[in-house]
Residue frames as a rotation matrix with the C-alpha (Angstrom) as fourth column:
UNK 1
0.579 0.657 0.483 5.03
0.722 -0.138 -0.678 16.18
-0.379 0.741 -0.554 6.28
UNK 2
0.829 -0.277 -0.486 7.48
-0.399 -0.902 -0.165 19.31
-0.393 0.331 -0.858 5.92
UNK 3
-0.257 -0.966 0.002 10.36
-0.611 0.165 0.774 17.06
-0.748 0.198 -0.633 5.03
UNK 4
0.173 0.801 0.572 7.60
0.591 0.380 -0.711 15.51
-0.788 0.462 -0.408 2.77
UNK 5
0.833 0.537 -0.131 7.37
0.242 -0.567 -0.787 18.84
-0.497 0.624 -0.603 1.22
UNK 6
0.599 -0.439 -0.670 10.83
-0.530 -0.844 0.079 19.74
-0.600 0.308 -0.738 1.16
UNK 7
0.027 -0.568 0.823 12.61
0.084 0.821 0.564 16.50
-0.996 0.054 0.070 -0.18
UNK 8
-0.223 -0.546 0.808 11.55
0.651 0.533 0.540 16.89
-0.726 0.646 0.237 -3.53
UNK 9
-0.770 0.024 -0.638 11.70
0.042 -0.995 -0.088 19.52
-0.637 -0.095 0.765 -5.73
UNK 10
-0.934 0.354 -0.042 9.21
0.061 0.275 0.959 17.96
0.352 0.894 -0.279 -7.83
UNK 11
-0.258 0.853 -0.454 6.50
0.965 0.208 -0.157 18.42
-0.040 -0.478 -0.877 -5.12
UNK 12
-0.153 -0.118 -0.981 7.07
0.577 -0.817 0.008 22.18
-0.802 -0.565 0.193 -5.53
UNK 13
-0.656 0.263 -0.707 7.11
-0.743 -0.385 0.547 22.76
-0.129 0.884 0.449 -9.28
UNK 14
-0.328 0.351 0.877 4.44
0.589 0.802 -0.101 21.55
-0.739 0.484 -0.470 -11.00
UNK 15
-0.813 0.140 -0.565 3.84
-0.557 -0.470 0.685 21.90
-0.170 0.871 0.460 -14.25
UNK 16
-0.792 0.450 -0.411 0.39
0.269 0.863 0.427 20.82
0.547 0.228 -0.805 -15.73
UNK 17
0.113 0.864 0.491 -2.71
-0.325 -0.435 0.840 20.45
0.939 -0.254 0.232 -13.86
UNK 18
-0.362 -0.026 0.932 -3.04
-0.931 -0.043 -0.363 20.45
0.049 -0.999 -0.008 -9.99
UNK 19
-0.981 0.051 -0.187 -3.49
0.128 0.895 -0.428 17.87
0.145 -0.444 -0.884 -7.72
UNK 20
0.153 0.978 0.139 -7.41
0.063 -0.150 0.987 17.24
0.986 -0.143 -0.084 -6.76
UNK 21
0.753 0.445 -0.485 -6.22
0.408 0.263 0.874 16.28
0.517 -0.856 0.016 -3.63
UNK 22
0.552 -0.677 0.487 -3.72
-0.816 -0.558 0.150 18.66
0.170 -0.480 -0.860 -0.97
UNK 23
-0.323 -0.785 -0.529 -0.59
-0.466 0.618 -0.633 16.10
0.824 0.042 -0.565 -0.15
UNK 24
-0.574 0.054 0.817 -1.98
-0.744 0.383 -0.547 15.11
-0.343 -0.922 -0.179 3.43
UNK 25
0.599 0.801 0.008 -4.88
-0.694 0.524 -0.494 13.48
-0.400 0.290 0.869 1.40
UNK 26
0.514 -0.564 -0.647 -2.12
-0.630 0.264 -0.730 11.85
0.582 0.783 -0.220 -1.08
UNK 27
-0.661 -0.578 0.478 -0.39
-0.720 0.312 -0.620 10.79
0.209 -0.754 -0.622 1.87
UNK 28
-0.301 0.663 0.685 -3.11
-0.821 0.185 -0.540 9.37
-0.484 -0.725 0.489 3.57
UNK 29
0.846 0.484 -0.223 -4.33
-0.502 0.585 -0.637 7.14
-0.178 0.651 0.738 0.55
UNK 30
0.081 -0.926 -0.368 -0.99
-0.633 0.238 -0.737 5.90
0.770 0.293 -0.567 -0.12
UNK 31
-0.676 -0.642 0.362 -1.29
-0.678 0.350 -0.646 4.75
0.288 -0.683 -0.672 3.40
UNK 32
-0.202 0.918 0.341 -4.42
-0.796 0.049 -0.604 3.48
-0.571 -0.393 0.721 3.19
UNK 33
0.753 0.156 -0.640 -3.68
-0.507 0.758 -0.411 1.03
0.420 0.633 0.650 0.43
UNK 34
-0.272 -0.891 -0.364 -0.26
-0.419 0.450 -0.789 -0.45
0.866 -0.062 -0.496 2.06
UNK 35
-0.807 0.027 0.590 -2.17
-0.591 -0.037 -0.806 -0.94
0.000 -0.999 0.045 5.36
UNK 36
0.487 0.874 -0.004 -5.71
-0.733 0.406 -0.545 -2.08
-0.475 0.269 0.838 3.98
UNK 37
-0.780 -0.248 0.575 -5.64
0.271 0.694 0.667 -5.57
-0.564 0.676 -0.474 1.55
UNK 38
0.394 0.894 -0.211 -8.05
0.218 -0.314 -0.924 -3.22
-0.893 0.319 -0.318 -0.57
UNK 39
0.004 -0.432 0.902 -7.29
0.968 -0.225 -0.112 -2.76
0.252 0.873 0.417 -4.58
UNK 40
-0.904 -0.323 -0.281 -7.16
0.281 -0.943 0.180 0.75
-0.323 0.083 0.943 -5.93
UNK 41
-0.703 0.708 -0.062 -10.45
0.173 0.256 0.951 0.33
0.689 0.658 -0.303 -7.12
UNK 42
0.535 0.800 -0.271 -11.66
0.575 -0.110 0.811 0.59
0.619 -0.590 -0.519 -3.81
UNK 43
-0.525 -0.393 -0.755 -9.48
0.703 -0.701 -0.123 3.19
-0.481 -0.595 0.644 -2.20
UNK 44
-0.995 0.058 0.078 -10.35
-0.046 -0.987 0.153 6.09
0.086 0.149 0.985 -4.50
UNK 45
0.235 0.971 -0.036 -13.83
0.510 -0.091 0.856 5.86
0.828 -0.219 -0.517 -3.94
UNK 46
0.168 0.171 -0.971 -13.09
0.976 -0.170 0.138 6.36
-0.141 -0.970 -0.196 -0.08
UNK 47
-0.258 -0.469 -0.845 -11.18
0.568 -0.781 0.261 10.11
-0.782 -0.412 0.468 -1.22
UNK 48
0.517 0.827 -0.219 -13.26
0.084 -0.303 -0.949 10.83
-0.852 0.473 -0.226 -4.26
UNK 49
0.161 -0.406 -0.900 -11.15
-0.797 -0.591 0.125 10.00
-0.583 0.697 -0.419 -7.02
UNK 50
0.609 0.456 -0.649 -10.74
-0.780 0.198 -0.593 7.99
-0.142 0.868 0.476 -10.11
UNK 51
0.976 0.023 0.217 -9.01
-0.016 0.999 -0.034 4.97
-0.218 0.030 0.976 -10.13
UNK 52
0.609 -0.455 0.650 -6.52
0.576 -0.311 -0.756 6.24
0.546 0.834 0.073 -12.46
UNK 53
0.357 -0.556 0.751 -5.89
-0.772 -0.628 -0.098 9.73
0.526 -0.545 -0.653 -10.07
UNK 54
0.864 -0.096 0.495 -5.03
-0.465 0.229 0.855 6.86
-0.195 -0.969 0.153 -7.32
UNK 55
0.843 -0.495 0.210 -2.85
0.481 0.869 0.120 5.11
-0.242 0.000 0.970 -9.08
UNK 56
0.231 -0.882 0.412 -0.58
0.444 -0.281 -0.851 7.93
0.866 0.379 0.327 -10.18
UNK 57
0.471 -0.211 0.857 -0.32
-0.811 -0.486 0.326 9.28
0.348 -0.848 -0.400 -6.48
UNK 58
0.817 -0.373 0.440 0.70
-0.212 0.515 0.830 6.12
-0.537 -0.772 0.342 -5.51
UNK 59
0.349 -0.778 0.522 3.49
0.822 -0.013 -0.570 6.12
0.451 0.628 0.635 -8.55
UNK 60
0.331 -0.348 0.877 4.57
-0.131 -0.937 -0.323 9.62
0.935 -0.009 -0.356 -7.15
UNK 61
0.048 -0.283 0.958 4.69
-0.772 -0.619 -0.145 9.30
0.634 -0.733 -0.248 -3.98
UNK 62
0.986 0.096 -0.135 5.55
-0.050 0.950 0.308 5.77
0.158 -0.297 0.942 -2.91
UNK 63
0.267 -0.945 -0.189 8.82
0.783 0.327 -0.529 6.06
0.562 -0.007 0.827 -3.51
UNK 64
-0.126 -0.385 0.914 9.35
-0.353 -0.844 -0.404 9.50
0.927 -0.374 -0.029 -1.84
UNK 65
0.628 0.271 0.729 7.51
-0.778 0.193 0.598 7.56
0.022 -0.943 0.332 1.81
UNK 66
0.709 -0.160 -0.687 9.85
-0.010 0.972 -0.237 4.33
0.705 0.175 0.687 1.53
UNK 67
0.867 -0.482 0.126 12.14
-0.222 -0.148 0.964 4.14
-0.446 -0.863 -0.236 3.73
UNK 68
0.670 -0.650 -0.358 15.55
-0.614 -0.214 -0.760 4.48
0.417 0.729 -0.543 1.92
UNK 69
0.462 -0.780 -0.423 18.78
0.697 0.614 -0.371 1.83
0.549 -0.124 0.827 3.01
UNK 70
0.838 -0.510 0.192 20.39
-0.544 -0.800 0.251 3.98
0.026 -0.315 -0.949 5.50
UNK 71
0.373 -0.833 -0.408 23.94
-0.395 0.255 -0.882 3.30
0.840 0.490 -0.234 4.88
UNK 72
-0.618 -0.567 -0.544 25.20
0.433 0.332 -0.838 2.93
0.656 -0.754 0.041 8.98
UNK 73
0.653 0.741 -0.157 22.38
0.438 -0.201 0.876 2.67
0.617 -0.641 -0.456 11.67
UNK 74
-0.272 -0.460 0.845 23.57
-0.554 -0.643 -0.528 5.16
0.787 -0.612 -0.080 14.43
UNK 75
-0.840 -0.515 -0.170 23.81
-0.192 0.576 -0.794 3.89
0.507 -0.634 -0.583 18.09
UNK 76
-0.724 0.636 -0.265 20.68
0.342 -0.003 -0.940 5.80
-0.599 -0.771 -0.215 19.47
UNK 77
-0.061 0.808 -0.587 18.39
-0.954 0.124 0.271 5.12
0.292 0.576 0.763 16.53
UNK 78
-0.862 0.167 0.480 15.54
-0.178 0.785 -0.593 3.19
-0.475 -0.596 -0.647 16.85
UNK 79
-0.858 0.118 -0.499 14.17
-0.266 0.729 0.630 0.89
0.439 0.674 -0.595 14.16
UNK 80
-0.396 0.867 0.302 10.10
-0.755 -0.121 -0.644 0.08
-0.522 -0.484 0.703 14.33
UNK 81
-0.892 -0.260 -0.370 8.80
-0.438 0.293 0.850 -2.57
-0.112 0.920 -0.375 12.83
UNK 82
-0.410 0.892 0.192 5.49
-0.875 -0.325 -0.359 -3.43
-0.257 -0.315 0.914 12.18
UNK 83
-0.941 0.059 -0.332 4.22
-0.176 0.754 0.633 -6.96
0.287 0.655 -0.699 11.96
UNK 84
-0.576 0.816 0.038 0.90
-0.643 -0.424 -0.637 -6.98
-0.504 -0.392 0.770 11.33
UNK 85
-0.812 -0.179 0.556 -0.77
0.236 0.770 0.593 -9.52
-0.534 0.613 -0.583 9.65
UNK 86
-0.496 0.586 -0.640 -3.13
-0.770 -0.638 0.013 -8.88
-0.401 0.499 0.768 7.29
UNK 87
-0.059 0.361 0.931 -5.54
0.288 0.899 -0.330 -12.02
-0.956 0.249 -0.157 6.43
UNK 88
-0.591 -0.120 -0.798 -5.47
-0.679 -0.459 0.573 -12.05
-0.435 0.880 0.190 2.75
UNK 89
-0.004 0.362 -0.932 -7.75
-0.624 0.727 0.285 -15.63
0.781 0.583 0.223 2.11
UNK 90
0.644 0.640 0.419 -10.30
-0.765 0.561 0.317 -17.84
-0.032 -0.525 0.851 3.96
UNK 91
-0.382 -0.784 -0.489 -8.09
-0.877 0.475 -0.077 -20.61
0.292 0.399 -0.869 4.90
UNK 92
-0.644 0.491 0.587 -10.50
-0.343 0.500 -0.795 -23.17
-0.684 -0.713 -0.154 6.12
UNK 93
0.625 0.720 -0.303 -11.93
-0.514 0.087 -0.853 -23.03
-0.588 0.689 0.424 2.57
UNK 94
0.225 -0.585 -0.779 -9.09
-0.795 0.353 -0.494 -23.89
0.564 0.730 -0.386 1.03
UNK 95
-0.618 -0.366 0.696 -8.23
-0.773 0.443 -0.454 -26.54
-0.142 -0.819 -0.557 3.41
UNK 96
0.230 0.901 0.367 -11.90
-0.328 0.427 -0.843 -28.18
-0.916 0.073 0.394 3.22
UNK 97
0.799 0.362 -0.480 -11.48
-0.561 0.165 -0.811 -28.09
-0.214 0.918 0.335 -0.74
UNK 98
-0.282 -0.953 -0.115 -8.03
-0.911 0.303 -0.281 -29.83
0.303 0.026 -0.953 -0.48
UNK 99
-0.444 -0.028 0.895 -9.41
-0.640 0.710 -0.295 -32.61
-0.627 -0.704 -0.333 1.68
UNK 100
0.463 0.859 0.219 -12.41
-0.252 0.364 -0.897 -33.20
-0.850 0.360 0.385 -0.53
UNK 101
0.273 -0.558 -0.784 -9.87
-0.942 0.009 -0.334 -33.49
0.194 0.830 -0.523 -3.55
UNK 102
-0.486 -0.859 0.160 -7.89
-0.873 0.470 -0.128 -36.23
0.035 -0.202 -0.979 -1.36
UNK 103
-0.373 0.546 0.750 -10.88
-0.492 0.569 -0.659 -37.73
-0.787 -0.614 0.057 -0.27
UNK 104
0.574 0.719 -0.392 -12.57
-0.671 0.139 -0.728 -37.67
-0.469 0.681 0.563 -3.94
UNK 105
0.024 -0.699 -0.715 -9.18
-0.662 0.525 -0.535 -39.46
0.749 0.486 -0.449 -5.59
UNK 106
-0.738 -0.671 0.075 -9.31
-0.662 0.741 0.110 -42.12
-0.130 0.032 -0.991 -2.73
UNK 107
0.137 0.843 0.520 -12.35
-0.298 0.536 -0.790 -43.26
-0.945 -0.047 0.325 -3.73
UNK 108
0.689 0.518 -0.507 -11.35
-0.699 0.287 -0.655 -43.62
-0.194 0.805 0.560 -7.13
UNK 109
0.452 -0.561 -0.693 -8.19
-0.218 0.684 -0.696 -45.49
0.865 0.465 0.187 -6.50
């Protein structure tokens, strides 16, 4: 979080109106949509904000959490990766409705 804070200098000035939420929150939600298969629509409910506020936190501050191209992995760095799957669609429905297609067209020809 402190290399969070210090990376950009844009997290420090601000000009305008405050965040609603403190940056851990910001954080958090950010991670909470890339992890979840939930819209924005239903994150900001969970942190009390407006559709809208969610989507510019996640315009700000997506790109600052990415993980940047590192030009030449060092020897005694170690690389995490996370495959998780994330079900995104009932595939047994679609399946079923595919069959019944195949089935309905060989009855007509």
């Amino acid at each position: 979080m402190d290399s969070l804070r210090r990376s950009g200098s844009s997290l420090l000035v601000q000009r305008g109106r405050p965040w609603r939420l403190p940056l851990e929150d910001r954080v958090l939600l950010v991670a909470t949509y890339w992890r979840t298969n939930l819209t924005l629509r239903q994150v900001a409910p969970l942190f009390g904000v407006s559709k809208s506020a969610a989507d510019r936190i996640l315009d700000h501050l997506a790109p600052l959490l990415a993980i940047s191209p590192a030009r030449r992995r060092r020897e005694d760095t170690v690389n995490i990766v996370d495959g998780t799957l994330v079900p995104t669609r009932d595939r047994t429905i679609a399946a079923s409705r595919r069959i019944s297609r195949t089935r309905h067209r060989r009855v007509r020809g």
